[in-house]
N, C-alpha and C positions, 0 to 999 in steps of 0.2 A: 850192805846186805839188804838192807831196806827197798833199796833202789829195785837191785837185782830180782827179789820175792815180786816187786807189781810187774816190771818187769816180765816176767814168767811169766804170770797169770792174768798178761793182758789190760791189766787197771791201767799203766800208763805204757807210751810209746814214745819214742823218740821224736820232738817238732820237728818234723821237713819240710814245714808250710812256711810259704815264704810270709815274716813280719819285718815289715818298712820300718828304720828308724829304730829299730832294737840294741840296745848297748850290750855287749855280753861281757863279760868277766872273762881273763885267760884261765882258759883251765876247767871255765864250769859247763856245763851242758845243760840243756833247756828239755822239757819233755811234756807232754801232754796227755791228760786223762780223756780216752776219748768217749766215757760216758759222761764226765763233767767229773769237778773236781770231790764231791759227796761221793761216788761212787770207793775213795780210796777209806773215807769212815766207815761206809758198808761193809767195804771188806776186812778191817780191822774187827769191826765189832761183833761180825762173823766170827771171825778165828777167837774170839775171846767167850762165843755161847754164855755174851752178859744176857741178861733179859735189860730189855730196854724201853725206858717208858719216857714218850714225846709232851710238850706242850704241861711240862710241870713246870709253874712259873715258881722259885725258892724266892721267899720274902724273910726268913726267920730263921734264924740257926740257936738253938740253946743247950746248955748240959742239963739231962737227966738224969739221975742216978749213974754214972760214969759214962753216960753214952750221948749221940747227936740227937735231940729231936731236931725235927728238918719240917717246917713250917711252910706250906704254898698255897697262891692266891687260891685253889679251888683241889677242895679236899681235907682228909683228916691231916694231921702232922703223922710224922712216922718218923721212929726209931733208927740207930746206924751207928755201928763202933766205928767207923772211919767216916771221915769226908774227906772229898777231894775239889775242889775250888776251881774251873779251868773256864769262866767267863772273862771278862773284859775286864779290866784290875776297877776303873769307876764302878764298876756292879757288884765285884764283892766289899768297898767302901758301903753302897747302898743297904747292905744287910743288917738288917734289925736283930735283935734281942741280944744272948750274951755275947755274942763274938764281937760288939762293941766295944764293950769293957776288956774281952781277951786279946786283943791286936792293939802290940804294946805301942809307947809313942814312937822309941822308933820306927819299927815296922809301918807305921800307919805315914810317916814323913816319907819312907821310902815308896810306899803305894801311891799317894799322892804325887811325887815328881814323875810318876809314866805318863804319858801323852799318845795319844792317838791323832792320826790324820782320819779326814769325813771326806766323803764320799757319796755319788748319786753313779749308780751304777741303773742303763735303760735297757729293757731285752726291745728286741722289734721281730715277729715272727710272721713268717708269710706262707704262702701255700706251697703246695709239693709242687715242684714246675717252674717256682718260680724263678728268673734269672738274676744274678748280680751282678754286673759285668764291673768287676774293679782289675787289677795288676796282681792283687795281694788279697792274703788269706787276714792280716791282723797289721796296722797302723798304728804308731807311735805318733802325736800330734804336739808338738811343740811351739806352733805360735798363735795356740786357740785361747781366750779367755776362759773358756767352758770345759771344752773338750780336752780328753788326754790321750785316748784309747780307744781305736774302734775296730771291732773283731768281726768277719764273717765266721758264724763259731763253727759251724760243722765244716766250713774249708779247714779252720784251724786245727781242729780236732780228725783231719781227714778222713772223715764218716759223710761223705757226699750221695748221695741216695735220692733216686730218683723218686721212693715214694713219700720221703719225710721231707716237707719244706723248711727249706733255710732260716737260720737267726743272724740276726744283729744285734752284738754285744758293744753297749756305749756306756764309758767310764771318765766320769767328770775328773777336771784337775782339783786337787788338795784345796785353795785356796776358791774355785765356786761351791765346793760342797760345806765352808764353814762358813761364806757368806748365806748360803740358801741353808741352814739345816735347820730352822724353825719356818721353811717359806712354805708355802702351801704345795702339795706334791702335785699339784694338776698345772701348779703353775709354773714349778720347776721342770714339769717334762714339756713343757711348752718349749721353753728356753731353750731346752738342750734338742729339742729334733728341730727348733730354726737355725742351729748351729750346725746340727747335724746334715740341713739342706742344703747349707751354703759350702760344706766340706764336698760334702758328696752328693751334688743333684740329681746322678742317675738313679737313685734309691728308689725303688718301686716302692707304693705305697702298702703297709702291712695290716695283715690283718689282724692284730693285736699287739696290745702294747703296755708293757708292764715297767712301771717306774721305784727303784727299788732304793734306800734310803739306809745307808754305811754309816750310822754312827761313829763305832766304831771299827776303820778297815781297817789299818795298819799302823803297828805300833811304828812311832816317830822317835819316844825314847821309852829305853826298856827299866826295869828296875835296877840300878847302879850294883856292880860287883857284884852281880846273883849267880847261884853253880843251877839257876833253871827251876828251882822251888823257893815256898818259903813255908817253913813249918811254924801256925801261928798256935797250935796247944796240941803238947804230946800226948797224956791219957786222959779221956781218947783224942784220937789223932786228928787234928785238923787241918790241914796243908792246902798250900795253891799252887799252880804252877800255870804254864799255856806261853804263847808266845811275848806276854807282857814281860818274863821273865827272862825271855832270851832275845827274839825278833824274829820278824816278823815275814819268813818266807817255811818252805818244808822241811827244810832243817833246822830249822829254829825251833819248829813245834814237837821234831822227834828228839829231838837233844831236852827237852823240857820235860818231854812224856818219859823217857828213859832217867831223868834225874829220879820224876817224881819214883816210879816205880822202884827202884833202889831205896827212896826213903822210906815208903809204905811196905814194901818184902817184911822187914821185924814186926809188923804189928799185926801180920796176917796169921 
């Protein structure tokens, strides 16, 4: 039903862009958002008329008289009879105050066993006009040290337009992005576009270039035996859920986000 709803209303479309070297599963079907993939949380967060407030960095979680204060790098603390937890499972480790002491030993052995893969993910954007002449819309690269991925995105996305210039979307393999993830980022996009010359020498030069740095991309392992949440203090409620709990594709995050919502429904 999920599907079916973006579907409808145009968020995503069916990929009929040819990608080189793509594995597919029997059975499963591939699809693409062709505003980008944010585009499917705008629309979510639309239909839910939350108010929503960006670039609150959460440092602190404590109990106040039965409720969350909720502590950030910049700002007062504020109040909340629920919390909901859906960063990257090392980030809610990172949280200060009581949720330390509340996230029991088990619970905190099983947070610690998830793993994420890293990742250097490169845009390259050029002007309206400009040509790319490759075969393929999106490349699977299998015997590059560096490289793993490389998209012409608005072929992929089949939004080709004569007056918005083209991108190039470059996705490092799993093992250069935990070698480079403390390397200096000017010197890792070096790397990757002398990589990215020798893959593909036609590449016109771009006129700008954004190097973007996946700590955490994709869970490797998720939290053992999980139904997609974990509830770490009932009054008030404090739960986590996200793809750490299930994995790490679109089903894996709506199977998570439908757990949580079933566990939060009673305390509403």
């Amino acid at each position: 039903s999920f599907y079916e709803e973006l579907l409808s209303h145009g968020i995503l479309k069916p990929l009929t862009a040819p990608v080189e070297g793509m594995v597919s599963r029997e059975g499963s079907c591939n699809y693409v958002a062709p505003q980008g993939i944010s585009s499917v949380v705008k629309y979510y967060l639309e239909q839910s008329g939350a108010e929503v407030s960006y670039e609150q960095h959460v440092t602190h979680l404590s109990l106040r008289d039965g409720r969350w204060e909720v502590s950030r790098k910049a700002g007062p603390p504020e109040e909340f009879d629920v919390v909901i937890l859906t960063m990257p499972v090392p980030q809610i480790l990172q949280l200060q105050g009581d949720i330390v002491n509340i996230i029991n030993e088990s619970q905190k052995q099983q947070l610690e066993s998830v793993s994420y893969s890293s990742r250097y993910a490169l845009g390259l954007f050029y002007e309206a006009g400009t040509g790319i002449a490759v075969p393929w819309a999106a490349q699977y690269i299998t015997d590059n040290p560096c490289i793993r991925f490389i998209s012409i995105d608005n072929k992929k996305r089949n939004i080709e337009s004569p007056e918005a210039g083209p991108s190039v979307v470059v996705h490092t393999t799993v093992t250069f992005g935990s070698e480079h993830l403390d390397s200096d980022p000017a010197e890792v996009q070096q790397i990757i576009l002398s990589h990215l010359q020798r893959i593909v020498p036609s590449l016109p030069k771009p006129s700008s270039i954004k190097c973007q740095k996946w700590r955490y991309s994709q869970v490797t392992r998720a939290v053992p035996n999980c139904p997609g949440q974990m509830i770490l203090h009932t009054q008030p409620l404090l739960i986590c859920g996200g793809d750490g709990f299930t994995h790490s594709n679109f089903d894996g995050c709506i199977e998570s986000a439908m757990s949580l919502a079933e566990a939060v429904k009673p305390h509403l």
